[in-house]
C-alpha positions as CSV (number, residue, x, y, z in Angstrom):
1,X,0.0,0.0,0.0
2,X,2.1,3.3,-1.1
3,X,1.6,6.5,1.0
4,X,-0.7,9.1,-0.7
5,X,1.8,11.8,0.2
6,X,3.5,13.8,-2.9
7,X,7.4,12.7,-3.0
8,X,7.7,14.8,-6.0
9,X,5.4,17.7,-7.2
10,X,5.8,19.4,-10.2
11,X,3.8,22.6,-11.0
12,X,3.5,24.8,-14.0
13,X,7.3,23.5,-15.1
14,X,8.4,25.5,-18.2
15,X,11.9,24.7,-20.2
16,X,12.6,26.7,-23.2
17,X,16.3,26.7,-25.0
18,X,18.0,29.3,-27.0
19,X,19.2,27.7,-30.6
20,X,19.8,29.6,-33.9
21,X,17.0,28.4,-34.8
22,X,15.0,30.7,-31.8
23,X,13.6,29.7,-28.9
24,X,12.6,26.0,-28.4
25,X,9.6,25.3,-25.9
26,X,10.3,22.0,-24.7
27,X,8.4,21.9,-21.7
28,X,5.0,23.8,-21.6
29,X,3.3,23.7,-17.6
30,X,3.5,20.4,-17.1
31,X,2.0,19.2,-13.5
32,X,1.8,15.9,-11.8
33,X,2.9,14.7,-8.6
34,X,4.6,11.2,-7.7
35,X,3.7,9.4,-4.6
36,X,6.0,7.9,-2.1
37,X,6.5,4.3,-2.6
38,X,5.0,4.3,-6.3
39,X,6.1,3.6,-9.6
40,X,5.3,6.7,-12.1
41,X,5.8,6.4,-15.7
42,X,6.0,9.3,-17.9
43,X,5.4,8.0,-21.2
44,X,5.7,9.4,-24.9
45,X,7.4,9.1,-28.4
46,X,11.1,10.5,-28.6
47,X,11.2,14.2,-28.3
48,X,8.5,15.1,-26.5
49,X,10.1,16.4,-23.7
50,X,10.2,13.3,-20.9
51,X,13.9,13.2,-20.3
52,X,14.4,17.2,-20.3
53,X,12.0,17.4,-17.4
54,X,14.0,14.9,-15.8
55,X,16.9,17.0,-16.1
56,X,15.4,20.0,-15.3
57,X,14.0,18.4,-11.6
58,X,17.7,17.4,-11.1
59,X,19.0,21.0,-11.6
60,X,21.3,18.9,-14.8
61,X,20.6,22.1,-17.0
62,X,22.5,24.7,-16.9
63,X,24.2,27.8,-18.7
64,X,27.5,25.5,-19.4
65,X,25.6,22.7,-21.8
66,X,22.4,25.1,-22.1
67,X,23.4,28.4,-22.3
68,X,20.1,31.2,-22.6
69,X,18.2,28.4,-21.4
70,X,15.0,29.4,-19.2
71,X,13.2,27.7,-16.7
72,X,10.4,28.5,-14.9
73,X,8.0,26.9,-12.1
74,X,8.4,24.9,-8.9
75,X,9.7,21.2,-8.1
76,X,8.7,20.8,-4.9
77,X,10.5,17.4,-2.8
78,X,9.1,17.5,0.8
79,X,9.4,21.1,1.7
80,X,11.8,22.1,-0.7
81,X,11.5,24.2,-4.4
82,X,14.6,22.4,-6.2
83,X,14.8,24.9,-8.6
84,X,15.1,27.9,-5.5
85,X,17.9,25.7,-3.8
86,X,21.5,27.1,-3.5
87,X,24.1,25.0,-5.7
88,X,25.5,23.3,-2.7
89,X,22.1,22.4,-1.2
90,X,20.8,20.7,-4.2
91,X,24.4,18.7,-4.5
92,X,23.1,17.0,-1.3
93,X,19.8,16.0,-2.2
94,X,21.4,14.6,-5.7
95,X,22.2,11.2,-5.1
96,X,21.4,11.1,-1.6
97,X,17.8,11.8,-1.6
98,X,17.2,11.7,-5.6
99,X,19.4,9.5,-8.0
100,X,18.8,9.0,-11.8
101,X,19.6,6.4,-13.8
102,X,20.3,7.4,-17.0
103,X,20.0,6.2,-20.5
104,X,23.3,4.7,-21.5
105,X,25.4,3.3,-18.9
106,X,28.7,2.8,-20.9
107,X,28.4,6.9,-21.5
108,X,27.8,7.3,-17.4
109,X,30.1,5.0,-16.0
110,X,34.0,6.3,-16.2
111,X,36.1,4.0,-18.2
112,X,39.2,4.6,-16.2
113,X,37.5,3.4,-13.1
114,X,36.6,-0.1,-12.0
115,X,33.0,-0.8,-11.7
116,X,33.2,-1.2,-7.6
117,X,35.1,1.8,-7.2
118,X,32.3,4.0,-9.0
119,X,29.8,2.8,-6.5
120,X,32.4,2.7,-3.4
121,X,33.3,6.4,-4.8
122,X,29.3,7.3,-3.9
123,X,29.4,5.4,-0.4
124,X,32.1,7.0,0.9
125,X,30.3,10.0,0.2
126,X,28.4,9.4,3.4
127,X,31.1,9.2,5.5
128,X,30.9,5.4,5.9
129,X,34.3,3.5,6.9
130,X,36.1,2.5,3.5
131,X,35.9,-1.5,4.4
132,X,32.1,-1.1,5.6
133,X,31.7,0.5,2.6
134,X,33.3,-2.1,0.5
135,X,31.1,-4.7,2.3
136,X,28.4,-2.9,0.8
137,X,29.6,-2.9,-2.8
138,X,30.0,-6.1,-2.6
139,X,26.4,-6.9,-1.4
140,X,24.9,-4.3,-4.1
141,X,26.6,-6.8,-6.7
142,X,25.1,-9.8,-4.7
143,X,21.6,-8.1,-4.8
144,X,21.4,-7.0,-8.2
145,X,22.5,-10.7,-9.3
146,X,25.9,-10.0,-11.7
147,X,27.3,-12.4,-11.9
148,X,30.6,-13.5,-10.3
149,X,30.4,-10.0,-8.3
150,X,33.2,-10.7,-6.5
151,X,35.4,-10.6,-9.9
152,X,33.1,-8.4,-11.3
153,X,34.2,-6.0,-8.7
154,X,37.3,-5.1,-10.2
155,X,36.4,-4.9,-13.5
156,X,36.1,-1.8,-15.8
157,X,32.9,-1.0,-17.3
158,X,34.1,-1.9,-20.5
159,X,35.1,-5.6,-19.6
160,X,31.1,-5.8,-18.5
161,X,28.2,-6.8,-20.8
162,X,25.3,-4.0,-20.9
163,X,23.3,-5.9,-18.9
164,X,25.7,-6.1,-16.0
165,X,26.8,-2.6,-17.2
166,X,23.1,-0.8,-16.8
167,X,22.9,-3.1,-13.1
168,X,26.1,-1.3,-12.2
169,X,24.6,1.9,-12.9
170,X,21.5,0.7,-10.6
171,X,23.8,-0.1,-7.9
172,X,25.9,3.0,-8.2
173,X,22.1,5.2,-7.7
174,X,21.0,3.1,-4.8
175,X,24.1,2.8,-2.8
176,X,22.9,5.7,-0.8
177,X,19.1,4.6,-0.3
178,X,17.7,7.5,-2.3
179,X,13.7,8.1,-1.7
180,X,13.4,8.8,-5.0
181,X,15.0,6.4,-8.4
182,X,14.6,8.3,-12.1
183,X,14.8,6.2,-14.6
184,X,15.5,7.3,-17.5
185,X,15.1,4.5,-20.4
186,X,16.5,1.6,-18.0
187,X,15.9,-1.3,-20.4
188,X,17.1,0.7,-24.0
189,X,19.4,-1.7,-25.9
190,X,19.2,-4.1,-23.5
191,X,17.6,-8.2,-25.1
192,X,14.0,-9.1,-23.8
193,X,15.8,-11.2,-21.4
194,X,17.7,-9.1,-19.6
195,X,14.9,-6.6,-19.6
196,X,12.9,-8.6,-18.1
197,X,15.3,-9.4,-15.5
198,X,15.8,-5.3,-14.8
199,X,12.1,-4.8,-14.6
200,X,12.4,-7.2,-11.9
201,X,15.0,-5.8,-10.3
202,X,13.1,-2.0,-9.8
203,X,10.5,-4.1,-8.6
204,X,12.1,-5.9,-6.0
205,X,14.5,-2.8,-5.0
206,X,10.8,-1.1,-4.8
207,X,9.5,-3.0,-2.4
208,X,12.5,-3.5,-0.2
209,X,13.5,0.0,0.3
210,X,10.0,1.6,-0.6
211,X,11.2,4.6,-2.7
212,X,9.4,5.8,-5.3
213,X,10.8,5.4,-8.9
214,X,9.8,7.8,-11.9
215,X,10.4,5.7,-15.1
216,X,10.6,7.5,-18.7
217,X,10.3,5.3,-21.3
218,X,8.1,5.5,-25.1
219,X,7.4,1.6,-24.1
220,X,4.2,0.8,-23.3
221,X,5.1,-2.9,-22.5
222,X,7.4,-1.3,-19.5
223,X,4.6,0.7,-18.3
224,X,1.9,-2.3,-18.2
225,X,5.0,-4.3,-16.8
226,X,5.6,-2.0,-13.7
227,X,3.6,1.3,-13.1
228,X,1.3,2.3,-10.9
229,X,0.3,5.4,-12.6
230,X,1.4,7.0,-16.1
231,X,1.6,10.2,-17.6
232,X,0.9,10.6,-21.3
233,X,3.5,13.5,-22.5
234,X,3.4,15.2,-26.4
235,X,5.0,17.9,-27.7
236,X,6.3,19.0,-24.0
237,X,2.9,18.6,-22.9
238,X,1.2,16.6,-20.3
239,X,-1.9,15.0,-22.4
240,X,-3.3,12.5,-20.0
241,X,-2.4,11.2,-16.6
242,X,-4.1,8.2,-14.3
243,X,-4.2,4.8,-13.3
244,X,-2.2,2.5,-15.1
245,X,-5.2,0.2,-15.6
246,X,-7.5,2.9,-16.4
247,X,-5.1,4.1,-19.3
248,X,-4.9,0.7,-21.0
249,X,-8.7,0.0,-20.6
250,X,-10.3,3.6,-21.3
251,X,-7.8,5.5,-23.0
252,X,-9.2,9.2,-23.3
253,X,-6.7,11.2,-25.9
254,X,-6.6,10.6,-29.3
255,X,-2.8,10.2,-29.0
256,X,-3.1,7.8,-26.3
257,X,-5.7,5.6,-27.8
258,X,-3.4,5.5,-31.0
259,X,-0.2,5.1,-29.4
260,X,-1.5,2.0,-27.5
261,X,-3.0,0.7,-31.0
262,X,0.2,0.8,-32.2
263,X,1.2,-2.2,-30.0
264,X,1.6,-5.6,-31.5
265,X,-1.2,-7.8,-30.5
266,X,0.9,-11.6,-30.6
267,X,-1.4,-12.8,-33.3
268,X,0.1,-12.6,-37.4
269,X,-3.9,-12.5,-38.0
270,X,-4.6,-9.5,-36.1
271,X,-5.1,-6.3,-38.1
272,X,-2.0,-3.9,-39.1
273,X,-0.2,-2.1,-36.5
274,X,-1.7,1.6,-36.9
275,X,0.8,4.3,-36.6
276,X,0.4,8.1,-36.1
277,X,0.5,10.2,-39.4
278,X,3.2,13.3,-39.3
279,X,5.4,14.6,-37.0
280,X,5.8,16.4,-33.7
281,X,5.5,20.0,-34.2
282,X,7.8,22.7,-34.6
283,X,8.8,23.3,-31.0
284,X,10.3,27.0,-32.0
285,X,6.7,27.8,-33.5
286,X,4.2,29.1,-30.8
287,X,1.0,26.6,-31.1
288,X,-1.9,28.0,-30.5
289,X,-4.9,25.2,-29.9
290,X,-4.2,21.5,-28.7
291,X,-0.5,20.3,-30.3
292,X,-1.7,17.1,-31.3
293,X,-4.1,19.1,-33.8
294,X,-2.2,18.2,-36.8
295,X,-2.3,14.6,-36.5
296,X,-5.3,13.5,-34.5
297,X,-8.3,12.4,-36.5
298,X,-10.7,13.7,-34.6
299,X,-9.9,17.4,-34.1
300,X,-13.1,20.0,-34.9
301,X,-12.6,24.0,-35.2
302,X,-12.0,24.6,-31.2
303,X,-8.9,22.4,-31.4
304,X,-7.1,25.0,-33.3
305,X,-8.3,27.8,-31.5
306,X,-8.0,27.1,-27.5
307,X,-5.3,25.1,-25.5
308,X,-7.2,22.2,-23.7
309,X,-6.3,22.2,-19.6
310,X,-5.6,18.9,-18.2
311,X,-8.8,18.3,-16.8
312,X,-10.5,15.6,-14.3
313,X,-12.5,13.0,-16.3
314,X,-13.0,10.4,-13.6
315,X,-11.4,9.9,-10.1
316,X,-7.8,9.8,-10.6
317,X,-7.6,9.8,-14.1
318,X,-7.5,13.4,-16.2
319,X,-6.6,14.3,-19.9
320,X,-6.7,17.3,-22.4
321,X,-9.0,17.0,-24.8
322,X,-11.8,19.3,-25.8
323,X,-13.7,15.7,-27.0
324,X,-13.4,14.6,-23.5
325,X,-14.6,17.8,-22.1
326,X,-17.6,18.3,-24.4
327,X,-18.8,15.0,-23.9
328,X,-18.7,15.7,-19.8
């Protein structure tokens, strides 16, 4: 039973980026909260926005790899703004209190280092004795089932497969019991098998620990696989939001009905796949109306003229959509 209380609350979050091509909105107020001990997936085709909110509530944008970047809004965790906090206090909730797992371990683990060391690196951190510390290493290995760990230890990240590579990067974010796990992507690349066997491993970690963990994927076989509730993002925009069963049985949005038709079904005598004409909008240009306009097939005249607010539908689950609306 998870705790109704917000771990994470995001209100009105805004990202926009200076390019020579003018100002990109990539995140337009954007709202949801995640509760403590659930599993939250934010869910949506590539560029939509999911990961740069991500880094936006770790405070991983700034003027050196965004310069003229703007960000507006409130991420609140417990009391907190994130965005408000000095430099050094938000270094303390990173990786203590939040840690994010991001989407290509071989990038995010250091080559130069062995794979125990990186996570012993992050113990020590907490001013833990060095051979407690290395106890715990070792017992992160043991947990997250690589095999060998003892071996595996002292081996660089390159000597690893991905699958033993991605659970080193799982060990190196919970080494310091965060309350919070982002992840961002955790299965890309990897087989089915060892997906499977990650999915697991969230789960497990999950329920021993009882953070919370905010997964981003565009997989819609991870989300039936492990959420507890899912956000539907386009075009930086939040479209629908509720319970994970409620989304896969009574899909609202156009783009989430067609996103989840786009599944295969198992069967070679099931219909064809369908897929979503066009492309995501411009984000330079300034929409005016719903963003999914262009593509949905069910837009009338009021789509083009008036944003739709995320609006409550049913208890729990909300969308915007002026069909949903005019049919309340």
């Amino acid at each position: 039973m998870t705790d109704r209380t917000p771990i994470l609350s995001v209100r009105n979050l805004e990202i926009k980026f200076k390019t020579p091509a003018g100002l990109v909105n990539a995140v337009n107020r954007v709202d949801f909260d995640i509760q403590t001990g659930e599993i939250y997936a934010l869910v949506g085709e590539t560029g939509c926005g999911k990961s740069t909110t991500a880094h936006a509530v770790m405070r991983l944008i700034n003027s050196i790899n965004a310069p003229g970047h703007q960000i507006k809004g409130k991420v609140g965790y417990k009391n907190l703004d994130l965005l408000s906090l000095p430099d050094e206090e938000m270094c303390n909730i990173r990786g203590k209190n939040i840690s994010m797992i991001f989407q290509n371990p071989l990038d995010s683990l250091n080559p130069l280092y062995k794979a125990g060391y990186q996570i012993y690196e992050a113990i020590v951190l907490d001013r833990i004795a060095k051979v407690d510390a290395w106890h715990r290493v070792l017992d992160l290995f043991k947990d997250l089932k690589i095999p060998d760990p003892e071996r595996s230890i002292s081996s660089y990240p390159q000597e690893l497969s991905g699958g033993m590579r991605q659970r080193v990067m799982i060990g190196m974010m919970l080494s310091r019991r965060p309350k919070l796990l982002i992840a961002d992507e955790p299965t890309t690349a990897l087989d089915v098998t060892i997906q499977a066997q990650i999915l697991n491993l969230i789960l497990a970690l999950r329920d021993s620990l009882g953070m919370a963990v905010w997964v981003i994927t565009h997989d819609f076989g991870i989300v039936a696989e492990i959420a507890d509730r899912v956000g539907v993002m386009y075009a930086g925009v939040l479209v629908e939001e509720g319970d994970v069963f409620e989304i896969f049985d009574n899909p609202i949005h156009p783009y989430t009905r067609m996103l989840l038709e786009s599944l295969p079904q198992g069967s070679k005598h099931d219909k064809r796949l369908c897929t979503i004409p066009g492309t995501l909008p411009d984000p330079t240009l300034d929409i005016s109306g719903c963003p999914f306009q262009d593509r949905c097939p069910m837009n009338y005249e009021k789509c083009s003229r008036k944003t739709p607010p995320l609006t409550m539908i049913r208890t729990g689950h909300k969308t915007a959509c002026h069909l949903a609306t005019k049919e309340v």
